[in-house]
N, C-alpha and C positions, 0 to 999 in steps of 0.2 A: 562414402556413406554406407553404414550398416545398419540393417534394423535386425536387432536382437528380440530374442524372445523370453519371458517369462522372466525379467525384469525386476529386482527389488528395488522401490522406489521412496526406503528410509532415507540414503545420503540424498534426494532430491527435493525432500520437503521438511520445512523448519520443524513441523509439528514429529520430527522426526516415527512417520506413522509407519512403519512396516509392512506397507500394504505391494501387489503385485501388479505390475502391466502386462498384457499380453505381450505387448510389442513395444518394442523401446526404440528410439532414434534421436541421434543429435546431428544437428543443422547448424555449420559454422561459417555457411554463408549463403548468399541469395540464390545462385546459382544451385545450392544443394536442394533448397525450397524449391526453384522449379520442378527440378527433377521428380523430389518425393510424389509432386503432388499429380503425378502420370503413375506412379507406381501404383500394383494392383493394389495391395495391402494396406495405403490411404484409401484408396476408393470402396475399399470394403469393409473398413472397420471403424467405427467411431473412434474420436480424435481430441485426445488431448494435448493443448497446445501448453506449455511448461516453460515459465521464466526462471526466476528464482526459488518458486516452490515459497513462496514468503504469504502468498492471500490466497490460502487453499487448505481443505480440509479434506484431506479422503475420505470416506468411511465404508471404504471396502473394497475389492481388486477390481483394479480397473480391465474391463474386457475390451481391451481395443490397441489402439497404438497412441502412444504419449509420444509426444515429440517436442524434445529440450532444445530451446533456442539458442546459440550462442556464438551470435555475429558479435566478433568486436573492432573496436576502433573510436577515437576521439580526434576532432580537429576542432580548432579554436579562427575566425577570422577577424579582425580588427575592422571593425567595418568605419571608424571613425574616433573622436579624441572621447566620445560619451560613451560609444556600445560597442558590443563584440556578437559576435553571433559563435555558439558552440554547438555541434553537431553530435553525436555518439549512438553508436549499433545498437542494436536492443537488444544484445546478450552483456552489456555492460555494470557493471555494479553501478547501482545507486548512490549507493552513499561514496564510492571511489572516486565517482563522477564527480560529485560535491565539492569532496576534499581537493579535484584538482583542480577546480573552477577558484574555489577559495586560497589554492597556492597563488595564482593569478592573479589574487585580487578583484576578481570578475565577480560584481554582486547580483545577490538575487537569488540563489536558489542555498544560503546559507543556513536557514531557518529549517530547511529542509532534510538537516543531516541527522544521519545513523537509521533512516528510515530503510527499515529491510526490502530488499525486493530489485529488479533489475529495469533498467531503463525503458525496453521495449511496454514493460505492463504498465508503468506510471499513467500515462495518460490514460489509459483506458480504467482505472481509481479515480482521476483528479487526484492523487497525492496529495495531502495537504496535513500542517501543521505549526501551530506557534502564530496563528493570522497570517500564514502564507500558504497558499495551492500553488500544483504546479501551473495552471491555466495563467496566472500572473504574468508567467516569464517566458511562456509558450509561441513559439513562432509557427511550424511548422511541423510531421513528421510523415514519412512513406511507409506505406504499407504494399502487401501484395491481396489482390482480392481474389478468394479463394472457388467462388463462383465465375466470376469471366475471368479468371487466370489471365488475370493481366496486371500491372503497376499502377496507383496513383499517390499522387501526396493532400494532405487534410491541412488546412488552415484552422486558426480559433477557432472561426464560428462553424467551420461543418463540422467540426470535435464536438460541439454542444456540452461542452462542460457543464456540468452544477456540482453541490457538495459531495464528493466522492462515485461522482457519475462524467457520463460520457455518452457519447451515440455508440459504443464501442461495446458499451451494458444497455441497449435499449433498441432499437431498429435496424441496425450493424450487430448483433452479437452472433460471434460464431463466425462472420463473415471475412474478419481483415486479420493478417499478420503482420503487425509490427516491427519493422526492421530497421528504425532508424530516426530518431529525432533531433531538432535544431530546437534551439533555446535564443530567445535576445537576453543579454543581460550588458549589467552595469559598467562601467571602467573607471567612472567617475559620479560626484553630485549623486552618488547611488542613499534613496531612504530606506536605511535601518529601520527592523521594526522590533522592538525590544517592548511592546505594550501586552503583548499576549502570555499568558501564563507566568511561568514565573524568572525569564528572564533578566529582567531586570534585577532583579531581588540577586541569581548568579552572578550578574556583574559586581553589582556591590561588595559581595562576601567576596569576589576574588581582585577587590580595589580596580579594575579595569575600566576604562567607557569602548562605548561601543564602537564596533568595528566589523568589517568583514568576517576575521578570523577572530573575534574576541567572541563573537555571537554567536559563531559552529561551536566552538567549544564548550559555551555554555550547555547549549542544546545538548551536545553529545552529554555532557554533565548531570543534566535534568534527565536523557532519558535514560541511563545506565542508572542511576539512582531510582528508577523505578520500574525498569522494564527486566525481565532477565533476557541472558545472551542465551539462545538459541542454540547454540553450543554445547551450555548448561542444563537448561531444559527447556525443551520442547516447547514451544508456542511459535503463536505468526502473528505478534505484536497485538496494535488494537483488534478485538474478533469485533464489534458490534460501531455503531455511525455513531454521532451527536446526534439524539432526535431532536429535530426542530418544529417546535409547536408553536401555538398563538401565543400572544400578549396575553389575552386571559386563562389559556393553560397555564401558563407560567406563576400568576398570578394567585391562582387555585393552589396550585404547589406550594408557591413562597408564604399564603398565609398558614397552612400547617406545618410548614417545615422554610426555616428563614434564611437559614444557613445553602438553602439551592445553591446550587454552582450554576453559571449560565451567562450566556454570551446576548450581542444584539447579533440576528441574522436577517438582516431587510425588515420591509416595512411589514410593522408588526406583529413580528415573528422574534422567537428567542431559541438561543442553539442552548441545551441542557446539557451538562458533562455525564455521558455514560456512564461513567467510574464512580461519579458520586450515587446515579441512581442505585445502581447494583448493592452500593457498597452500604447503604443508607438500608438497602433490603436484606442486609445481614448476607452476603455470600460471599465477601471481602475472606479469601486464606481457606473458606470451604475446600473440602476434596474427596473423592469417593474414590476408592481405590487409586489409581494413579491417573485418575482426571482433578483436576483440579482451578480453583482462582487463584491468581497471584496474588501473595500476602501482602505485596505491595503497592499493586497494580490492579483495584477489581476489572479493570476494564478487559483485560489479557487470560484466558482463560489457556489451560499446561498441563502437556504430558509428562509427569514426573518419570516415566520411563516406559512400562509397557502399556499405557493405555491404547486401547481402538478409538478409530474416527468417531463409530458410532455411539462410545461411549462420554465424547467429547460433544458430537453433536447432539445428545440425550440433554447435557450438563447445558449447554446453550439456552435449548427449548426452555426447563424448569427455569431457568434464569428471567427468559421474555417472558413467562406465564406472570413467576413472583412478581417481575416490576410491573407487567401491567393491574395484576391485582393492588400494587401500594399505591403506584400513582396513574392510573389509566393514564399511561404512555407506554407504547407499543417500541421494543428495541426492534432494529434489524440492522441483520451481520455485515459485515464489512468483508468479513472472507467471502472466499466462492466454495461452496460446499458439493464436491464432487460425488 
């Protein structure tokens, strides 16, 4: 284990931001995690903890030490003729994870592919996409706790899951490292859900019914036709949640504007598509110097090359201001804005 210093921390984050770490470190396994967390240079410097760099936004050099997770490993158990249980490090790709789960045949977390980002961070999101979270298929995962430096593992309910939340963002934040989660999923009699977005409608165009693997690939389908690759340019996929308001917000919307996109979320409540609000407030393909919306995607907001954090996180605000001025609904990010 080395901690390096003075860090460029472009290839570690999708927004491809050229920002600097004081101190850099990667941890490739648990035993390396104890260690750090005795060294002087954690205990003196503030601490950023770095999965994939996929739900984060710099906006300007980090003064402290970043520390890149990257435990790997995946095991599969058969725990009977209906489930399996899958386990994977939380330096493991996401979507890798998916794809191997769906070589398998193991359902459940199919809905959920090409979603950027790495295993350890999922839960502490709720992950979710296409009417599936990850809390769905959630068993268990271990963390290290960073104040009594000691081990525990989290079940469902102490996770406190909601939409794109956790105990992990909320009473826990800051506190647990991630290194390891179990999944239950399908083997058999597994329900497809092909009701959400536009699914279905991909099955059709490509004559298939649905399937484990017919429904990853849809997905992967759907979100390359509207997402770009991070490769290409710069973003970290959704920046901003579904806001979910009342039945009579919803309501208020839908008689000036009919065309609302919008889900049911619980009682009384309706999920409203971000992308339509933005997009409906005219900043669908906007771009100010090399910040920008995706022309296809309002939802995803892009460094076309050398933009700064902070001129990304500038573009964000004017964005929440607009849509609350069209539709008093209030957006908030989905990234973590460092």
């Amino acid at each position: 284990m080395e901690i390096l210093k003075d860090q460029d921390l472009g290839p570690f984050n999708t927004f491809g931001l050229a920002e600097q770490a004081r101190y850099f470190v990667r941890i490739a396994s648990e035993a390396q995690l104890e260690e750090l967390v005795e060294n002087p240079i954690f205990k003196e410097q503030k601490v950023l903890w770095l999965g994939g760099g996929s739900n984060m936004l710099l906006t300007g050099p980090f003064e402290g030490l970043v520390v890149k997770l990257e435990l790997k490993g995946r095991e599969v158990e058969m725990l009977s003729d209906s489930e399996a249980r899958v386990w994977a490090a939380g330096g493991e790709n996401w979507h890798e994870l998916v794809q191997w789960t769906v070589g398998q045949d193991l359902g459940g977390l199919e809905n959920l592919s090409l979603i950027p980002g790495n295993v350890g961070t999922a839960p502490i999101q709720n992950i979710g996409a296409y009417g599936v979270e990850l809390k769905d298929h959630f068993e268990s995962l271990r963390a290290f706790d960073l104040e009594e430096k000691t081990w525990r593992s989290f079940n469902r309910e102490e996770c406190q899951f909601g939409y794109r939340q956790s105990v992990f963002k909320g009473e826990a934040r800051g506190r647990y490292v991630v290194t390891g989660v179990s999944f239950r999923l399908s083997r058999q009699n597994h329900q497809l859900r092909t009701d959400y977005g536009a699914i279905q409608q991909e099955l059709e165009k490509r004559g298939e019914e649905p399937s484990i693997r017919s429904i990853s690939e849809a997905v992967i389908a759907i979100r390359q036709s509207k997402l770009p690759n991070p490769a290409e340019i710069g973003n970290s996929g959704s920046f901003f949640k579904n806001p979910v308001v009342s039945k009579e917000d919803h309501q208020r919307i839908q008689k000036q504007y009919p065309e609302v996109v919008a889900y049911p979320a619980g009682v009384e409540q309706m999920k409203l598509a971000a992308g339509w609000l933005i997009e409906r407030a005219g900043w669908k393909g906007y771009r100010k110097g090399d910040a920008g919306v995706h022309n296809k995607q309002a939802l995803v907001l892009v460094n076309y090359g050398k933009a700064r954090g902070a001129e990304i996180k500038a573009l964000a605000e004017a964005i929440q201001a607009s849509v609350y001025t069209t539709f008093a609904v209030a957006l908030e990010a989905e990234v973590n804005i460092i």
